[in-house]
DOGU-827274 format. One record per residue (C-alpha): residue in three letters; x, y, z. Coordinates in steps of 0.001 Angstrom, whole numbers, padded with zeros to 6 digits, always signed. Layout:
ALAXYZ ...
END
This chain:
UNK+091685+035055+077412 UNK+094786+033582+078803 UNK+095085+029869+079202 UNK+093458+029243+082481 UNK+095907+026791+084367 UNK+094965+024214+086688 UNK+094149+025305+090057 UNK+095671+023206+092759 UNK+093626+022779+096084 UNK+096104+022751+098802 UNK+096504+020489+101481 UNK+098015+021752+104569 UNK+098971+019479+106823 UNK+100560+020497+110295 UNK+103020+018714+112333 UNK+103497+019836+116041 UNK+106591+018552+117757 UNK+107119+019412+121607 UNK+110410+019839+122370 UNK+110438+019209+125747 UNK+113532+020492+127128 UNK+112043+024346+126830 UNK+108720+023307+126701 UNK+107611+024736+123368 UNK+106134+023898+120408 UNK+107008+024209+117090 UNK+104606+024305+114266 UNK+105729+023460+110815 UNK+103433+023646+107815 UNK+103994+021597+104685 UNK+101890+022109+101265 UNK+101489+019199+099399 UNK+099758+019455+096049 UNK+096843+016968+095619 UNK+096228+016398+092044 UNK+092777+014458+093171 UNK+091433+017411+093628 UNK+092027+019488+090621 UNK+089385+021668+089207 UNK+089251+024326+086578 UNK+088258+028075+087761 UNK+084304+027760+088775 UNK+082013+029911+087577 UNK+081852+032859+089885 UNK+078989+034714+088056 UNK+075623+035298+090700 UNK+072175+034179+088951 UNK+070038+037471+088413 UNK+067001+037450+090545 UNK+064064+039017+089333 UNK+061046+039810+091897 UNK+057438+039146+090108 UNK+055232+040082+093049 UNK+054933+042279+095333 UNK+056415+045290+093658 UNK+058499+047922+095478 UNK+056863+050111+098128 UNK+053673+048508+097183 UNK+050317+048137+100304 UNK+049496+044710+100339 UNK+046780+042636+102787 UNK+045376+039915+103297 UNK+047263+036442+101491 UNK+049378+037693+098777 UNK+051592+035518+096791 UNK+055434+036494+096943 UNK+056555+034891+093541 UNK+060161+035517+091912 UNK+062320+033985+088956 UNK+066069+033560+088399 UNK+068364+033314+086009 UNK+072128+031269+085404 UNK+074075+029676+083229 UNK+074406+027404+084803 UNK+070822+026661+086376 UNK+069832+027291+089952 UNK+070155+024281+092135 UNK+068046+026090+095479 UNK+065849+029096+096360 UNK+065236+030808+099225 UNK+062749+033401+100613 UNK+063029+036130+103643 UNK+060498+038363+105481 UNK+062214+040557+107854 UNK+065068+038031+108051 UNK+063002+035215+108809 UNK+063505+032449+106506 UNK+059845+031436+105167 UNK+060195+029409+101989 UNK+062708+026926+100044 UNK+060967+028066+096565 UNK+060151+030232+094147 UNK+057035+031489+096037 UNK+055153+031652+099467 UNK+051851+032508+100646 UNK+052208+035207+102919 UNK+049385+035611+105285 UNK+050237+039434+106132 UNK+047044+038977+108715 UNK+049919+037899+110666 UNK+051890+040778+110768 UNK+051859+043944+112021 UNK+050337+046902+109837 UNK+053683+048660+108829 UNK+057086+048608+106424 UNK+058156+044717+106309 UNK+061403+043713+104039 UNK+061315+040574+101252 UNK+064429+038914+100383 UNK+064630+036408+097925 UNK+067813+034781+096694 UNK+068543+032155+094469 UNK+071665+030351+094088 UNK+073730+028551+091018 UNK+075464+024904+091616 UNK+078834+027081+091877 UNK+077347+028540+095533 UNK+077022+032372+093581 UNK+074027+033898+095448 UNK+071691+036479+094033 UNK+069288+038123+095615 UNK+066743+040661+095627 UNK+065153+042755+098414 UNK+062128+044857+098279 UNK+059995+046434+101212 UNK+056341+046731+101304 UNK+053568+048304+103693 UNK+050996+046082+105457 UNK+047582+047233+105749 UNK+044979+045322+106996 UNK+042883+047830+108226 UNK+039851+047162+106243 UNK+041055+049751+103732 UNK+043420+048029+101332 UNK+043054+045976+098332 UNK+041969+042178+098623 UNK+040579+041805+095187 UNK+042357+039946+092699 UNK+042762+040682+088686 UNK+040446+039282+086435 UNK+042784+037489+083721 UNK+041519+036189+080675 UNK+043757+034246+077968 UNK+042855+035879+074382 UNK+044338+033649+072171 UNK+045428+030540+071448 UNK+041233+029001+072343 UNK+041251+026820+074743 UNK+041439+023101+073686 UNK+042614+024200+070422 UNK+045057+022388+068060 UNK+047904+024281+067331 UNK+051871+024335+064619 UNK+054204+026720+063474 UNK+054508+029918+065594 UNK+051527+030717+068136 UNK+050880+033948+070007 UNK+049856+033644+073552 UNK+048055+036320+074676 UNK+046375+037541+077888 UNK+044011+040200+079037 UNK+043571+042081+082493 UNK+042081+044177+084531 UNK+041792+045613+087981 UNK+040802+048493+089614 UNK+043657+049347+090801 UNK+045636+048948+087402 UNK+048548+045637+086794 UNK+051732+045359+087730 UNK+053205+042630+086699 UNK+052333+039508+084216 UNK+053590+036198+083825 UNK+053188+033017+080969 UNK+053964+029216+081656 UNK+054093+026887+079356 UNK+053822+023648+081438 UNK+055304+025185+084374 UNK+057769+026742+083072 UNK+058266+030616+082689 UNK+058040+032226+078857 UNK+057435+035609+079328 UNK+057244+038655+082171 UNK+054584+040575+079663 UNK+051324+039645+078364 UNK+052265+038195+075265 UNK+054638+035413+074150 UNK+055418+034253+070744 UNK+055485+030504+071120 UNK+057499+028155+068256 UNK+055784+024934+068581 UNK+057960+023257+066057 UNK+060367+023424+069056 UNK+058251+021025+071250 UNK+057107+017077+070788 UNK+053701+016459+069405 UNK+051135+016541+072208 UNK+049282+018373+075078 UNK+050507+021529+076885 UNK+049275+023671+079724 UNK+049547+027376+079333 UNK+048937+029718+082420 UNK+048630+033076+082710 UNK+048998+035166+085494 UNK+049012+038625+086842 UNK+049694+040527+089537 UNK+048450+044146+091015 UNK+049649+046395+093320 UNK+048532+044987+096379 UNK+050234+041411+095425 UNK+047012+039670+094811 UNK+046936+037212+091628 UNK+044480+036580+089022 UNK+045016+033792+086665 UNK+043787+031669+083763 UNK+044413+028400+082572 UNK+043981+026515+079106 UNK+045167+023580+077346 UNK+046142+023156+073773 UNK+047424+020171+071527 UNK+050591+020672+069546 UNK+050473+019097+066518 UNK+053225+019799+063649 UNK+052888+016391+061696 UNK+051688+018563+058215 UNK+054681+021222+058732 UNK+057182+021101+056473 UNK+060128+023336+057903 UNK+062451+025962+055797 UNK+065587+024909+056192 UNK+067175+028283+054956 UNK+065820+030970+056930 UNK+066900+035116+056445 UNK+066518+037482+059185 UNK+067663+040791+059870 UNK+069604+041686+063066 UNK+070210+045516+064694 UNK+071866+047148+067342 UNK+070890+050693+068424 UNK+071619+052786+071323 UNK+068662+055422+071693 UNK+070017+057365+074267 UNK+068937+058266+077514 UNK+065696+055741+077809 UNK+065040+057513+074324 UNK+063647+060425+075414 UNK+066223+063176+074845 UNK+063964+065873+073172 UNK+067020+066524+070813 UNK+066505+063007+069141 UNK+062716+062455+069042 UNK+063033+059848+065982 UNK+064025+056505+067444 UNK+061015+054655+067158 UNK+060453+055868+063641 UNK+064264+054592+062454 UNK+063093+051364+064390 UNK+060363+051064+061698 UNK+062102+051801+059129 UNK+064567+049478+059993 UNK+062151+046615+060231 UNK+064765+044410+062063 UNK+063921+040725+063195 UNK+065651+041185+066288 UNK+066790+044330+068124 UNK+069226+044835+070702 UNK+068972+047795+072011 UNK+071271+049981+074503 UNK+070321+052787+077218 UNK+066966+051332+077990 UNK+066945+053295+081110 UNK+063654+053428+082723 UNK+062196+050776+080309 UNK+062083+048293+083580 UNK+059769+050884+085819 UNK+056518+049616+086971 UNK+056728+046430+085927 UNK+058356+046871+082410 UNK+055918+049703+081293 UNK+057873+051297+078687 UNK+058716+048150+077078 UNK+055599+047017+076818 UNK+054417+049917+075742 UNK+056674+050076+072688 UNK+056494+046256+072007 UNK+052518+046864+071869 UNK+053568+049913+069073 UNK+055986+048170+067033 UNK+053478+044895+066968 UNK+050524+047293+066015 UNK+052542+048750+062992 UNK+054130+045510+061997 UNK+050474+043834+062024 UNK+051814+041506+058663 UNK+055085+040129+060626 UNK+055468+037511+063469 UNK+055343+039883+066692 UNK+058074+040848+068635 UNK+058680+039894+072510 UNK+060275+041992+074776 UNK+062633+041906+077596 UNK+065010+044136+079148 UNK+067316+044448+082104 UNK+066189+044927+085810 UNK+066651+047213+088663 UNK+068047+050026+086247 UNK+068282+053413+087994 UNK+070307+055503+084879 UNK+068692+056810+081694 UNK+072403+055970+080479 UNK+072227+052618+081275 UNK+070458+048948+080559 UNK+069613+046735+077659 UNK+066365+045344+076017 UNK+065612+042821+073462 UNK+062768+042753+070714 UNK+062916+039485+068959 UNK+060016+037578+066422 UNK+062147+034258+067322 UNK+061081+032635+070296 UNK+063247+033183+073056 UNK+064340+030388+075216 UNK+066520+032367+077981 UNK+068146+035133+079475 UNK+070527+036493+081472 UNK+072060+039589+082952 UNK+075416+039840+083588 UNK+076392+041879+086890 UNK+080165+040666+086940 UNK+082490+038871+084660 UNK+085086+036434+085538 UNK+088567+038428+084867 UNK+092089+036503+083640 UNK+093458+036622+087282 UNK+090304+034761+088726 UNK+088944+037957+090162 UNK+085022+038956+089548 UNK+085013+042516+088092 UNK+081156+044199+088741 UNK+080950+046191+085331 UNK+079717+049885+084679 UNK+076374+048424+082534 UNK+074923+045232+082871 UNK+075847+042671+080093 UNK+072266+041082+078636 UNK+072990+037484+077331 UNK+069914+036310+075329 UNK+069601+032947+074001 UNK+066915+033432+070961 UNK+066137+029986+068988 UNK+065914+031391+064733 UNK+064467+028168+062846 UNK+065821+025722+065818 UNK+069254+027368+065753 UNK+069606+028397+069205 UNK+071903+031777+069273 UNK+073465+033518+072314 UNK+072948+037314+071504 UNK+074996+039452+074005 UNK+074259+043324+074298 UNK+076964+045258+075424 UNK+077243+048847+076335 UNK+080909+049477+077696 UNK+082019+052216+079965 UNK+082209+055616+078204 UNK+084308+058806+077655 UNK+087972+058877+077517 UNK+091024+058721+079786 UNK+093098+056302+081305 UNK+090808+055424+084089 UNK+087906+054834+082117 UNK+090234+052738+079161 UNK+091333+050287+081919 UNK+087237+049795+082895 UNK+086621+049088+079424 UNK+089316+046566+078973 UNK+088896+044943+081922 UNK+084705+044582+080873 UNK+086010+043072+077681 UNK+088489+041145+079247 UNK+085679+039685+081132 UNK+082791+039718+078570 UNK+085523+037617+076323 UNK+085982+034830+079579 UNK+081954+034487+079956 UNK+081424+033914+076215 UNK+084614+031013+076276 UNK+082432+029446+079236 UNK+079402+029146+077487 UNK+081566+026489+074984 UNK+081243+026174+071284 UNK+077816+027752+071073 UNK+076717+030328+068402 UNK+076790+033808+069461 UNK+076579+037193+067908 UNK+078231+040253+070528 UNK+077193+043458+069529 UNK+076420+046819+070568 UNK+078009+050351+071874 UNK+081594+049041+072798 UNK+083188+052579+072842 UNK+085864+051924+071601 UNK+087675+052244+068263 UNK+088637+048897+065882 UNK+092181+048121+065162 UNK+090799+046777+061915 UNK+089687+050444+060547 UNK+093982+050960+060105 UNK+094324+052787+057094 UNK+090492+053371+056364 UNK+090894+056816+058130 UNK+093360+058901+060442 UNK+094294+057316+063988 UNK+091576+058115+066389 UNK+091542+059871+069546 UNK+089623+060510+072556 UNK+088594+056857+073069 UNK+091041+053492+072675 UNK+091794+050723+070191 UNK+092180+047936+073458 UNK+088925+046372+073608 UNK+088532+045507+070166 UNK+092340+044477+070263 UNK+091113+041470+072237 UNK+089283+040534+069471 UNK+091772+039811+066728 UNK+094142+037680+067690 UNK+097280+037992+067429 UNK+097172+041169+066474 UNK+100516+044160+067219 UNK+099929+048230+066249 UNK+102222+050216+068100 UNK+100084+052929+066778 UNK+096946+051733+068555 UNK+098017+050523+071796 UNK+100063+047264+070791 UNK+099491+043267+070839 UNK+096581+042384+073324 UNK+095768+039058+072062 UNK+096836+037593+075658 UNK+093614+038364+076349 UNK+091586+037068+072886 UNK+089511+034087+072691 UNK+090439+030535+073232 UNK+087569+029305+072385 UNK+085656+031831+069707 UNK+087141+033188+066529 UNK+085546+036580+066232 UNK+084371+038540+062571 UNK+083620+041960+062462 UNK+080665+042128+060682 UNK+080493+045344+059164 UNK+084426+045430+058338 UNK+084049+041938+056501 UNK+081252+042799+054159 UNK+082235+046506+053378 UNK+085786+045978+053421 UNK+086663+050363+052292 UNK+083298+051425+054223 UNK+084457+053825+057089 UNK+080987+052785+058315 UNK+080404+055961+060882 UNK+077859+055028+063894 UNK+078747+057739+066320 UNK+079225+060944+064544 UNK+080821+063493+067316 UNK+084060+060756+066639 UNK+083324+060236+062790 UNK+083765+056765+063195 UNK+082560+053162+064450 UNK+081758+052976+068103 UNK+079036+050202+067666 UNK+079689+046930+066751 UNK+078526+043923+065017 UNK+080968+040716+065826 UNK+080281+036689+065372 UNK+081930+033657+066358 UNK+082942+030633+063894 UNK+079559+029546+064027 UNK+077999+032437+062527 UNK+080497+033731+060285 UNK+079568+032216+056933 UNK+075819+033442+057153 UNK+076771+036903+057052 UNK+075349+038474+053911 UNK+074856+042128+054455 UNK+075519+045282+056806 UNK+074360+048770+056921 UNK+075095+051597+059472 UNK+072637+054554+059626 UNK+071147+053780+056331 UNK+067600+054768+057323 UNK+065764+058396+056355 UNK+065598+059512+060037 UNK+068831+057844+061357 UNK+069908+061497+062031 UNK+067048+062807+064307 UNK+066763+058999+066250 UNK+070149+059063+068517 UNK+073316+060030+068952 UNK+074820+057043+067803 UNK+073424+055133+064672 UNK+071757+051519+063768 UNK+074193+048879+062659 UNK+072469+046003+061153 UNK+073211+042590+059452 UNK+071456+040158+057318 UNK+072115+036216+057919 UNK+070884+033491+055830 UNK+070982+030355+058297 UNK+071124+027983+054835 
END
């Protein structure tokens, strides 16, 4: 990233003089610089509004709840909700007495917007009916485990049951108030939280927009834990192509358990968000059932995804503490460039070390169009992680793009460019692949190539139709001296799960 200067606000101040012998006036304008008022570059990111009920093109009647969540980086300092461009609410929810309305297609906007003045928003239309026909009748929810009134340490797993006639369509966990999970499980860390008594509610959602909930309280109490301060865990990247289900690569859940990966990033999600994050769930249910000896995993994945190509999901057996999707990055020139793939920023707390894991899947295929995309996303990508400060962050995924540092490992590569990863290794000059782009590197983050440092003479293939790395592993300073291992494709069905292969790495937070 270049230095970001100082912007200046400008004062403009405008002196009118009548010159009355031809009776005209003459404007001049002067710009003064007013230091006062200096400010760095403001964050120009929008929060990413998610919509928990109603769902899309959903028949709703009676009083339904119209409930949504946001996500910044920077918070969100207001809320606002729309029906039909009539403002109805200053929160995260209204009661919408549809009784009201007339029986037929009605629009919901919600937005929510950061302290910078980005606005997100979200729009969905549904159908009134309140012809006697449609569904009133709410979900019966029950919360499985923790027991109510329970004591509880360590890691808990909050779980919730329900059912409705007419099938759910969304779920949602609080913790005291505050939103855990969009699925109906969440792996809670206590050790996190003070010694005392929390609230957990449950809550979900069908169809129609009516809302079943339960509510229970427990009592933390970690006084007799004695915490590990060295913890190992095992950390993966894998793109399974096309939503995984390209009948050429039927494998990718089986390399998943062979892998047996704490946390997994993983690319081309596709249609993993559909009806209220069905496939995800789905496969978090799977993995949890075959893992039945390890902490479980908790999903989440990208929104609004309309390309088997595209999105991002996480699986993660640390508790995860936020999230955020990443529409547009802040470019060198102050500009907001909307990328080809969403960016999925996950903050994921591993034995009270919070870590910012970023999944990126940059624009593919060659030529000089599609080069520029890329280097402008990591141009970006590069600016958001500097703003986030001297945090811990691992950035990994399907970057392609070729690594300046495999020089001499192999012949120059073709078809895709050495750019984006340029930007990573500053200062770095190859005529051969591309020249010096460390204008653009890191002012903040000092960046380790994972697989590169720990098998310094591996070629390390994870994308064989280039016979060489497309998928990447990289930490900052933070991270870089916890490294202790990294594979690529190591497991027995690597070649039947994707196109591209795993890349993993082992940390030891000692």
């Amino acid at each position: 990233m270049r230095l970001k200067e100082y912007r200046r606000s400008l004062a403009i101040i405008t002196l009118s003089i009548v010159l009355l012998s031809t009776i005209s006036i003459v404007s001049f304008y002067i710009i003064l610089n007013t230091p006062e008022n200096n400010s760095q570059e403001q964050d120009t990111i929008l929060p990413n509004v998610i919509m928990l009920s109603p769902i899309q093109d959903s028949t709703v009647s009676g009083t339904i709840l119209i409930n949504m969540n946001a996500t910044d980086a920077n918070g969100i300092s207001s809320y606002a909700i729309y029906i039909d461009d009539v403002f109805k609410s200053g929160t995260k929810s209204y009661s919408w007495d549809t009784t009201q309305e007339n029986d037929s297609i009605h629009t919901i906007l919600c937005e929510a917007t950061d302290p910078f003045n980005n606005t997100g928003l979200k729009s969905i239309s549904v159908t009134v009916e309140n012809g006697g026909g449609a569904d009133t009748t709410p979900p019966i929810v029950t919360i499985t485990s923790p027991i109510a009134n329970s004591t509880v340490s360590g890691i808990v797993t909050i779980t919730m049951g329900a059912t409705d006639a007419n099938g759910i369509s969304s779920y949602a966990i609080y913790i005291n108030d505050v939103l855990k999970s969009g699925i109906n499980i969440y792996s809670w860390n206590t050790t996190q939280e003070i010694d005392g008594s929390y609230t957990i509610f449950c809550e979900a959602f069908d169809p129609s927009g009516n809302n079943g909930s339960d509510t229970i309280s427990v009592t933390v109490n970690n006084s007799g834990i004695i915490l590990e301060l060295s913890e190992i865990f095992k950390l993966m990247a894998f793109n399974i192509k096309e939503s995984g289900e390209d009948p050429a690569y039927p494998d990718w859940r089986t390399v998943v358990k062979e892998e047996n990966a704490d946390i997994i990033m993983f690319i081309e999600t596709g249609y993993w968000d559909d009806n209220s994050n069905q496939k995800l769930n789905q496969y978090v249910n799977e993995f949890n059932t075959y893992f039945a000896g390890e902490d479980p995993y908790i999903g989440y994945c990208t929104q609004g995804i309309s390309y088997s190509t595209d999105g991002a999901a996480i699986m993660s057996r640390y508790p995860v503490i936020g999230y955020n999707q990443i529409t547009h990055v802040p470019l060198d020139d102050y500009t907001s460039y909307d990328v080809t793939h969403d960016f999925y920023d996950v903050e994921v707390s591993v034995s009270g070390t919070p870590i910012h894991i970023i999944g990126t899947h940059l624009k593919a295929m060659p030529g000089a169009v599609n080069e520029q995309r890329r280097e402008w996303e990591q141009e970006g990508i590069i600016n958001y992680m500097d703003n986030l400060g001297n945090v811990s962050i691992v950035y990994l995924g399907d970057l392609n793009s070729f690594s300046p540092e495999d020089w001499g490992l192999n012949t120059l590569q073709s078809g895709l460019s050495y750019g984006p990863l340029s930007m990573m290794v500053s200062p770095y000059s190859n005529p051969a692949t591309g020249g010096d782009y460390s204008a653009y590197s890191s002012t903040i983050h000092d960046w380790t190539d994972v697989h590169r440092t720990l098998n310094p003479t591996d070629w390390g293939i994870t994308y064989s139709s280039y016979d060489s790395r497309i998928d990447f592993i990289y930490v900052n300073q933070l991270l870089s001296t916890n490294i202790i291992n990294s594979t690529t494709g190591d497991s027995a069905h690597a070649m039947t799960g994707s196109d591209h292969f795993t890349i993993d790495v082992f940390f030891n937070l000692a």
